[in-house]
VEXLO-576423 format. One line per field, with one value per residue (C-alpha): residue number from 1; chain; x, y, z. Coordinates in steps of 0.05 Angstrom, whole numbers, plus 5000, padded with zeros to 4 digits. Example, Ala and Ser with C-alpha at 12.3 -4.5 7.8 and 13.67 -1.06 7.14 Angstrom:
BEGIN
pator = (1, 2)
tordo = (A, A)
px = (5246, 5273)
py = (4910, 4979)
pz = (5156, 5143)
This chain:
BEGIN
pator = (1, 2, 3, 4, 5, 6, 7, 8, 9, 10, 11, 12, 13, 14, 15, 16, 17, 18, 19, 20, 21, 22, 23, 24, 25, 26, 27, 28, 29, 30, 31, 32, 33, 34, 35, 36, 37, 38, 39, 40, 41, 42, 43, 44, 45, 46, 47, 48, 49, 50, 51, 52, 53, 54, 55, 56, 57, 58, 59, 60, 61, 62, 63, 64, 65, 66, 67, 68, 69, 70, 71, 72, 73, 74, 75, 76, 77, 78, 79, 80, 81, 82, 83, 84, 85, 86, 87, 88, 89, 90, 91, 92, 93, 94, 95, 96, 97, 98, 99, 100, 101, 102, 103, 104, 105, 106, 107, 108, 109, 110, 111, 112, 113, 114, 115, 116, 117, 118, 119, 120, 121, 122, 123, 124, 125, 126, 127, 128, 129, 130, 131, 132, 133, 134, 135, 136, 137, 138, 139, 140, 141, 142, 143, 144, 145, 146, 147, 148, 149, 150, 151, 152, 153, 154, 155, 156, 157, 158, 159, 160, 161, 162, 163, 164, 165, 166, 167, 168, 169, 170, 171, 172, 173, 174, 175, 176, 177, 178, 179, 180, 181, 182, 183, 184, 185, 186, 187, 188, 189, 190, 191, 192, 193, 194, 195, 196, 197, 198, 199, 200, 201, 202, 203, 204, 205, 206, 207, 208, 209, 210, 211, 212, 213, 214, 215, 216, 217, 218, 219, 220, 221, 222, 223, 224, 225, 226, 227, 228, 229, 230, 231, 232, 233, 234, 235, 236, 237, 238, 239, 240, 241, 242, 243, 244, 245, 246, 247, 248, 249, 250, 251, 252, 253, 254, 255, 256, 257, 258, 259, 260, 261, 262, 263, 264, 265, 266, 267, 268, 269, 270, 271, 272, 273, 274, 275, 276, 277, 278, 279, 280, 281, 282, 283, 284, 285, 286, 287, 288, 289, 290, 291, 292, 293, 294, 295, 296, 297, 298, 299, 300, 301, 302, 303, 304, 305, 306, 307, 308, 309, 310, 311, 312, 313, 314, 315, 316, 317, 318, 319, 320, 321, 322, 323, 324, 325, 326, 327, 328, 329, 330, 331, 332, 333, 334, 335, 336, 337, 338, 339, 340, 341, 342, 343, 344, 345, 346, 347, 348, 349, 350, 351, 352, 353, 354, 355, 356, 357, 358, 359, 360, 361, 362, 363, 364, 365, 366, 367, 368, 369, 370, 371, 372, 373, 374, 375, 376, 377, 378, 379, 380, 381, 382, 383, 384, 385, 386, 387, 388, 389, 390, 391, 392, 393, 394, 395, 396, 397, 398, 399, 400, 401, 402, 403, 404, 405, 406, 407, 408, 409, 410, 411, 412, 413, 414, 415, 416, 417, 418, 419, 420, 421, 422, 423, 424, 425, 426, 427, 428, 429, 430, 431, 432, 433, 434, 435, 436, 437, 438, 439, 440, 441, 442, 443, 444, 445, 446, 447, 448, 449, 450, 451, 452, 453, 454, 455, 456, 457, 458, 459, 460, 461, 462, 463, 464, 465)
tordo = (A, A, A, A, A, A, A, A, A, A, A, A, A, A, A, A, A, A, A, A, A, A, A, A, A, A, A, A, A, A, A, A, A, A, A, A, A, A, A, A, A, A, A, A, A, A, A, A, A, A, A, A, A, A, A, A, A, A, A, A, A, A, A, A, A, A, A, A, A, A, A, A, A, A, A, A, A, A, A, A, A, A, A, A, A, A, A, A, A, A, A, A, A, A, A, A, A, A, A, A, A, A, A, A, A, A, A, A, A, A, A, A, A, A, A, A, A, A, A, A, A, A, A, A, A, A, A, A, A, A, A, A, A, A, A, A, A, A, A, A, A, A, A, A, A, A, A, A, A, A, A, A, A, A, A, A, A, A, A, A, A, A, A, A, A, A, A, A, A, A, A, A, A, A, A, A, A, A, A, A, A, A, A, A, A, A, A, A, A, A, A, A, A, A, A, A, A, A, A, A, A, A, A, A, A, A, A, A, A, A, A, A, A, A, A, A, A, A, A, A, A, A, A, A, A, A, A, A, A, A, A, A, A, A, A, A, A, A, A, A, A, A, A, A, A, A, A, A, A, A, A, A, A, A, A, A, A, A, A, A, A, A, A, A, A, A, A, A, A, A, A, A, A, A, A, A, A, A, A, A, A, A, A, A, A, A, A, A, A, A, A, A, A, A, A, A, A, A, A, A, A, A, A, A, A, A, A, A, A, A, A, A, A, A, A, A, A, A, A, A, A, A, A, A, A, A, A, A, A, A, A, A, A, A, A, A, A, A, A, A, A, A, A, A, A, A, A, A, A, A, A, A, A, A, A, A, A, A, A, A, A, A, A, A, A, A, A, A, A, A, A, A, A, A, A, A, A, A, A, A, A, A, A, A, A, A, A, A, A, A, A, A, A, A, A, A, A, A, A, A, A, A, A, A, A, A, A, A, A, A, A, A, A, A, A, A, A, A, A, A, A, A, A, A, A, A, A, A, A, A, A, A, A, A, A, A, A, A, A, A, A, A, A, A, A, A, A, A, A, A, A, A, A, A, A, A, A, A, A, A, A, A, A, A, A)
px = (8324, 8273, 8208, 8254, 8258, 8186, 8176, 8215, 8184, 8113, 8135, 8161, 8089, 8056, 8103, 8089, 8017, 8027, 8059, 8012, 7951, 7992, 7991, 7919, 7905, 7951, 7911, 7842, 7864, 7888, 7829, 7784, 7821, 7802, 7741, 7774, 7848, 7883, 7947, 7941, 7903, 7972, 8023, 7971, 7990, 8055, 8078, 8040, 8067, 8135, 8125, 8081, 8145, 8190, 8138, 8128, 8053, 8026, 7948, 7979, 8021, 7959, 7911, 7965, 7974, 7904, 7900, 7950, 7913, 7847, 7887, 7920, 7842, 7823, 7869, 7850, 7925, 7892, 7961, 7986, 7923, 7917, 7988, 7974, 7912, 7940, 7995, 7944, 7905, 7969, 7991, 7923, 7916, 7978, 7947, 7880, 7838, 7777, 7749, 7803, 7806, 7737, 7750, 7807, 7757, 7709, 7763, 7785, 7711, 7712, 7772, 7742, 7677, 7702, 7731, 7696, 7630, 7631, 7690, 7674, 7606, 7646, 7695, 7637, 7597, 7669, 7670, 7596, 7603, 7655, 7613, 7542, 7588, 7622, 7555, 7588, 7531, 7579, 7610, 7555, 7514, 7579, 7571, 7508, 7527, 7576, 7539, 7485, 7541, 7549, 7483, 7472, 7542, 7500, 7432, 7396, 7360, 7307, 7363, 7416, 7349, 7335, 7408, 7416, 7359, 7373, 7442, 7413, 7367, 7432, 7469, 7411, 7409, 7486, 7477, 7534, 7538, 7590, 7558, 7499, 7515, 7543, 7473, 7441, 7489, 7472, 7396, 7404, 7438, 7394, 7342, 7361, 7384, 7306, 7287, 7253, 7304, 7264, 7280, 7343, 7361, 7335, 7377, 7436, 7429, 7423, 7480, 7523, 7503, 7518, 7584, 7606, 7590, 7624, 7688, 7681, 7722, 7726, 7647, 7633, 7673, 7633, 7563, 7578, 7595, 7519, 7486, 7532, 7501, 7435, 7432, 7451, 7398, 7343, 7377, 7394, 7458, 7487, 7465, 7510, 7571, 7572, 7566, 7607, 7668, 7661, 7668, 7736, 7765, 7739, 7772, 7837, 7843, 7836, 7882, 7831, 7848, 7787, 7741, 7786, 7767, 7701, 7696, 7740, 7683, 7630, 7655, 7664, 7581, 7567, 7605, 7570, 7503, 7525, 7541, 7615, 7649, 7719, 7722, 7674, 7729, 7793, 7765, 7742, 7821, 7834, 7790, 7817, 7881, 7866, 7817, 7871, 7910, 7843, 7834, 7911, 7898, 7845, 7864, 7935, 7891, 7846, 7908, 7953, 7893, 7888, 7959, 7969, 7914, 7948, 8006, 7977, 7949, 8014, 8042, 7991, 7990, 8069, 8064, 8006, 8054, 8113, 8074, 8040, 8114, 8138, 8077, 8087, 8162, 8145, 8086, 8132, 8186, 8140, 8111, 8167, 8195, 8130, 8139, 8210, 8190, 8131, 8165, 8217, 8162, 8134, 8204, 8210, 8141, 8140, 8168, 8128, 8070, 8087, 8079, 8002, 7991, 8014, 7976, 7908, 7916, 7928, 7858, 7829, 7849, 7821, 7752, 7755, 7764, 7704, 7669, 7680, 7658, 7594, 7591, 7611, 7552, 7506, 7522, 7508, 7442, 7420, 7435, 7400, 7338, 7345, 7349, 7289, 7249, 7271, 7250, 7180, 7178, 7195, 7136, 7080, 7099, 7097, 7019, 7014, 7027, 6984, 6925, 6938, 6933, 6882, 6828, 6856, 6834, 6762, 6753, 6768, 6711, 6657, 6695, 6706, 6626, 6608, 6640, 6609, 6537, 6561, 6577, 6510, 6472, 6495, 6481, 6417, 6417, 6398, 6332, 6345, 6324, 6356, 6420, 6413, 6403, 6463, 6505, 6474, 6497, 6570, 6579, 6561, 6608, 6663, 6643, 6640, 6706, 6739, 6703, 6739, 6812, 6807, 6790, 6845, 6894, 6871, 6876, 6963, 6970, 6949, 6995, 7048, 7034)
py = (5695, 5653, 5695, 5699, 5622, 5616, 5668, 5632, 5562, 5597, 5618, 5566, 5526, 5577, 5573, 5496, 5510, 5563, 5513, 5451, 5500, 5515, 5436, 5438, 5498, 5465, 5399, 5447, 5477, 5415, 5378, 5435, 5437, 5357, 5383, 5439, 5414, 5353, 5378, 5432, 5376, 5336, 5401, 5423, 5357, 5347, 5422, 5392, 5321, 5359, 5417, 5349, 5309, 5362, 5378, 5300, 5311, 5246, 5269, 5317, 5261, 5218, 5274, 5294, 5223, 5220, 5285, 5265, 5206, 5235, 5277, 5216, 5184, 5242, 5228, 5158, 5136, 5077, 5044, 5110, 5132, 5062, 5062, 5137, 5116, 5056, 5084, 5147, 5081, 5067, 5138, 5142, 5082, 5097, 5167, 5131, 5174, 5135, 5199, 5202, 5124, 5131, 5187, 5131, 5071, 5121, 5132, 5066, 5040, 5092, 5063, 4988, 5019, 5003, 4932, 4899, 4926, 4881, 4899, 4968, 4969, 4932, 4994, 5039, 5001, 5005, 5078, 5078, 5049, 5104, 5159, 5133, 5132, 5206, 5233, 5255, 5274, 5305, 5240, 5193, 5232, 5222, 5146, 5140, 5174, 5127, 5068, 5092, 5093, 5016, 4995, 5037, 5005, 4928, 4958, 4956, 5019, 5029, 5008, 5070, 5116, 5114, 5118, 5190, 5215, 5208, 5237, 5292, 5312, 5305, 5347, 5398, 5405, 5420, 5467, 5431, 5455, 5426, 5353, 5371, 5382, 5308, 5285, 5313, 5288, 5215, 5224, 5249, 5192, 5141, 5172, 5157, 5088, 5088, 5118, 5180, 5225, 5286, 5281, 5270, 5323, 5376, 5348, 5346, 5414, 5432, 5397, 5424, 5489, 5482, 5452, 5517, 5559, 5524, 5512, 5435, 5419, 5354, 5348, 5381, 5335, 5271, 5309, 5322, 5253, 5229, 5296, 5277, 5203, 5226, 5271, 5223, 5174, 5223, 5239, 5315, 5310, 5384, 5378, 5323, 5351, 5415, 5379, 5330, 5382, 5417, 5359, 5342, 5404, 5398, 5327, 5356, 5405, 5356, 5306, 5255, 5188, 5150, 5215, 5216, 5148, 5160, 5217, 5180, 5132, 5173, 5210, 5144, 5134, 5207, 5196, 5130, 5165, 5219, 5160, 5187, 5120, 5137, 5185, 5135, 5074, 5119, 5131, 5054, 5051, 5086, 5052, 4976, 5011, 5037, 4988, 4941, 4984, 4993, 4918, 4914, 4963, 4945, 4878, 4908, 4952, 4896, 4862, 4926, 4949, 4868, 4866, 4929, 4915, 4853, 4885, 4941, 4876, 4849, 4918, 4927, 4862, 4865, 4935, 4906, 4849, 4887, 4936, 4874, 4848, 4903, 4912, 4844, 4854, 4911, 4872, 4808, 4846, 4888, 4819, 4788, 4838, 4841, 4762, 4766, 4817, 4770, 4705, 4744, 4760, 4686, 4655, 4700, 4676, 4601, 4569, 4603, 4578, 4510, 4474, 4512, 4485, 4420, 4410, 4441, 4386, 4326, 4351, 4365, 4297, 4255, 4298, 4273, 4203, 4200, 4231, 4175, 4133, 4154, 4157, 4087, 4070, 4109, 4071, 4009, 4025, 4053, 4000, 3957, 4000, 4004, 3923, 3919, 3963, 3934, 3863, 3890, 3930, 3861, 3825, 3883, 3883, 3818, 3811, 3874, 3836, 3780, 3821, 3847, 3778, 3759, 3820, 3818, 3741, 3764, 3816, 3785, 3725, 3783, 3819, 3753, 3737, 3812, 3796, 3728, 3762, 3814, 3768, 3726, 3797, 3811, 3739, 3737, 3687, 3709, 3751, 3830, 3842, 3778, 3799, 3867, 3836, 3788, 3841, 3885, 3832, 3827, 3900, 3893, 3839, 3884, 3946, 3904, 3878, 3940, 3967, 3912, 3926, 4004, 3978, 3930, 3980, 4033, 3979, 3970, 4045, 4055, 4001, 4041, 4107)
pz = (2218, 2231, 2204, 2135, 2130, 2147, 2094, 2043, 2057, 2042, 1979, 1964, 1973, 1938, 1885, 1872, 1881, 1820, 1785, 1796, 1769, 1711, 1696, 1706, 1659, 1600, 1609, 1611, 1550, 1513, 1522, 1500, 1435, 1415, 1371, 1340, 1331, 1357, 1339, 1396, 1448, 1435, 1438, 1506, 1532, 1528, 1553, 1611, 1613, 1615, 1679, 1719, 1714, 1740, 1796, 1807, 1805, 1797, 1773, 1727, 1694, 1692, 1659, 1612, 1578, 1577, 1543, 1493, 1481, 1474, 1415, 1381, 1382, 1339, 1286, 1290, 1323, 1368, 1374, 1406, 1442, 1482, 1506, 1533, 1569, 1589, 1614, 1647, 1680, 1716, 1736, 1767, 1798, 1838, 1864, 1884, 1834, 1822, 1780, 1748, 1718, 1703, 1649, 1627, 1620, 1577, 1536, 1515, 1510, 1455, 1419, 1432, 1396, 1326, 1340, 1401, 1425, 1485, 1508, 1494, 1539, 1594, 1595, 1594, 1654, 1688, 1688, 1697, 1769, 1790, 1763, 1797, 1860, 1850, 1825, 1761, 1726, 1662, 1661, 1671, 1609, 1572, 1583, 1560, 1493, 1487, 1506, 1448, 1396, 1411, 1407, 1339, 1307, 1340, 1296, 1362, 1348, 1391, 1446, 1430, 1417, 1493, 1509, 1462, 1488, 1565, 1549, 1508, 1566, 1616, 1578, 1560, 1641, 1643, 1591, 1558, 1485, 1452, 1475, 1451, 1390, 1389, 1423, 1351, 1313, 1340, 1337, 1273, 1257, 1295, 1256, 1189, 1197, 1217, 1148, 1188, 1131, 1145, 1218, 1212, 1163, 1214, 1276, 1223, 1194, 1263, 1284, 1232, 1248, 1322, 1316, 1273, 1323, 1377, 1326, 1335, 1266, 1276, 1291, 1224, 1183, 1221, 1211, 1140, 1127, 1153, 1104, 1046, 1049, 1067, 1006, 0963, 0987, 0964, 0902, 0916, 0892, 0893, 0960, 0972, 0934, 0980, 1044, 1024, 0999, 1060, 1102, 1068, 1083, 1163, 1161, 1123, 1174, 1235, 1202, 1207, 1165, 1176, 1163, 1099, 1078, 1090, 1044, 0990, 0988, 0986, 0928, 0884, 0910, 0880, 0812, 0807, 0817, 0765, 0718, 0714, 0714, 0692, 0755, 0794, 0767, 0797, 0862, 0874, 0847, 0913, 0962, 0947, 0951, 1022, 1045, 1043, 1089, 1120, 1143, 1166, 1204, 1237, 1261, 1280, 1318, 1352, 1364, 1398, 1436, 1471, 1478, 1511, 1567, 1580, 1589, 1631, 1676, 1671, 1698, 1747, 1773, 1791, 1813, 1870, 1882, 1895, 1943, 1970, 1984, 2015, 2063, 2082, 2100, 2143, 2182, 2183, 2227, 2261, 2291, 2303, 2348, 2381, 2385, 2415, 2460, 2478, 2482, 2537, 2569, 2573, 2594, 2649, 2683, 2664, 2711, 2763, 2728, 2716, 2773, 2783, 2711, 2718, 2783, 2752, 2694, 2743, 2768, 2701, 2689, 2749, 2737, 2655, 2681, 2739, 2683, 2623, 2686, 2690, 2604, 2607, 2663, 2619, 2554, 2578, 2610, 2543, 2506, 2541, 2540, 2460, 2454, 2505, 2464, 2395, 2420, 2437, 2367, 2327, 2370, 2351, 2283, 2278, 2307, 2258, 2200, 2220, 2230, 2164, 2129, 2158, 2150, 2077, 2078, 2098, 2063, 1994, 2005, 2010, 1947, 1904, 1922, 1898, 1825, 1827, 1830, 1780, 1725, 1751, 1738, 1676, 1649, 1666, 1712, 1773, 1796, 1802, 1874, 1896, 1870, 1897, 1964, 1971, 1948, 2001, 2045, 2013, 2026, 2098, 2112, 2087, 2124, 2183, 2165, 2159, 2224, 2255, 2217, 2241, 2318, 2304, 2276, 2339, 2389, 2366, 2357, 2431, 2445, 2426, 2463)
């Protein structure tokens, strides 16, 4: 009876184990999907969100929004995709998962990339900590990606060139494909903003190219966006038209908005170039239309991404508090008992001890009063050395001061007689060598003055010693 329960129990664990791994794989599988079709990363994500919940697997609930939200911030849903981090950040914070709230903080630097680049690198430096820590290298290349994209949307150039290409060589090292094609896509980028177009056709083309292979939909309709404008810069406009065409059937079949804007711009740009104004006229028709909707949306955006991190904070902060509470229930009992126990303890032994204490504090007491005797004997005597000593400082300075005036006294005759022969000199009035020689005598008087003042001086400072 007993092996069959064991039995049972171990299937039963191995079961659950099953069934955890099946979370894993759906969020695997979901997230893999993000370049080729959100739709699936979303339908991935919730089949997983659903089985996590019944198993009460908290990291499977956390990677599953996260998944979702990753999804939603392909189709350019921010209001949806920050709630689902948001509420990932929380689902992980509870299970301790540093690694995973690190892949949370990438993500919603990403969404703070198009409305906040300060708050977006202080996400990314967030995550960056964790991953230096972990020693995520996949995640810490990832970062610096990211980190690029801000400084190229600031037009610090040379400052996101570094930043692409130390992710490009960290992700060339993880043989990472699909992120290298994004790495190419940057530089190309980076490249023509820098007017190198030749450049940045080839890591474009290249880019494009890559991103087919791989099936990265969503990657081809953002490369095709930087060719179509590209082409049109240098005039090859059939160029242009095919990349750009192809681009809106990529961004069609991610059900991208903003890549759909994009494009809707760009063709006006071409029809303009063409000189085909009516057609030109009806798409700018369509862009004040949407980039109305645009700017609403954007600020609603700025706006629902702040207040939902304050009300994650909120969240969080009660969430701490209430744990915080409860811990301090359990310690507040736990040391009372050990109080009462304690203070039983005490009572049971104090009276013994009393009359031992009292009798060691009449002693203690006596001792502190011989001893403020001999404080009080030891006062006085040094007071009385202090106003011996100040009487004899107030008599040498006084003899000091009187030294003073005098030397000064004799030492300004010999100086007042030294201008008196200078003037005299330079009148004409006395004899050359004469002068020479009085003032030879002047000078000799106050050396022998100030001889005298330094003997005089020595003579007090021995004094003193």
């Amino acid at each position: 009876m007993i092996s069959s329960v064991a039995a049972f129990a171990n299937n039963a664990s191995n079961d659950n184990k099953a069934d955890t791994n099946e979370v894993k794989a759906l969020n695997k599988s979901g997230f893999d999907m993000r370049f080729t079709n959100s739709n699936e990363t979303i339908n991935y994500a919730a089949k997983a969100l659903a089985l996590a919940q019944k198993l009460n697997f908290t990291n499977g609930i956390a990677e599953a929004y996260r998944v979702k939200g990753v999804g939603e911030y392909y189709q350019n849903k921010s209001d949806s995709a920050i709630n689902d981090y948001l509420t990932s950040l929380n689902y992980f914070e509870q299970a301790r998962n540093l690694a995973g709230q690190a892949k949370v903080y990438n993500n919603i630097g990403n969404l703070y990339q198009e409305v906040d680049y300060q708050k977006a690198l202080d996400y990314f430096k967030k995550a960056q900590v964790i991953g230096e820590k972990n020693h995520d290298q996949q995640l810490i290349a990832s970062l610096n990606l990211n980190i690029g994209n801000v400084y190229l949307r600031k037009n610090s150039f040379n400052q996101a060139l570094v930043y692409y290409n130390l992710a490009y060589d960290q992700f060339k090292k993880l043989n990472n494909q699909k992120f290298l094609v994004q790495c190419l896509q940057d530089l190309g980028a980076i490249y023509f903003d820098l007017s190198q177009t030749a450049k940045a056709e080839e890591l474009l083309l290249e880019a494009n190219k890559n991103a087919k292979l791989q099936d990265m939909n969503a990657s081809v309709a953002s490369i095709n966006i930087e060719l179509t404008e590209l082409y049109m810069k240098e005039n090859k406009l059939d160029e242009a038209e095919k990349y750009l065409k192809e681009g809106i059937a990529f961004a069609e079949l991610v059900n991208n908005s903003k890549f759909l804007s994009d494009y809707r711009f760009q063709n006006y740009e071409l029809e303009l170039k063409r000189k085909n104004y009516k057609q030109a006229l009806e798409y700018m028709r369509e862009i004040y239309k949407q980039d109305s909707t645009t700017f609403s949306s954007i600020n609603v955006t700025k706006f629902n991404l702040a207040r939902e991190e304050q009300q994650h904070r909120v969240d969080s902060d009660l969430a701490k508090k209430d744990q915080e509470n409860a811990t301090q229930k359990f310690w507040f009992l736990a040391v009372a008992a050990g109080l009462l126990l304690i203070v039983i303890g005490l009572l049971t032994t104090n009276v013994k001890r009393k009359a031992d204490t009292n009798a060691k504090l009449l002693e203690l007491n006596n001792e502190i009063s011989r001893q403020k005797d001999n404080l009080d004997r030891i006062n006085h005597h040094q007071e009385e050395i202090i106003d011996e000593r100040t009487r004899d400082l107030q008599v040498k300075n006084k003899k000091l001061s009187e030294y003073s005036s005098y030397l000064s006294h004799q030492i300004r005759g010999p100086i007042a007689t030294l201008k008196g022969l200078m003037s005299l000199e330079k009148e004409g009035l006395v004899d050359q060598s004469e002068c020479i020689a009085m003032m030879n005598k002047c000078v000799s008087e106050i050396d022998e003055k100030i001889i005298e003042m330094s003997d005089m001086l020595h003579d007090q400072k021995s004094s003193y010693r």
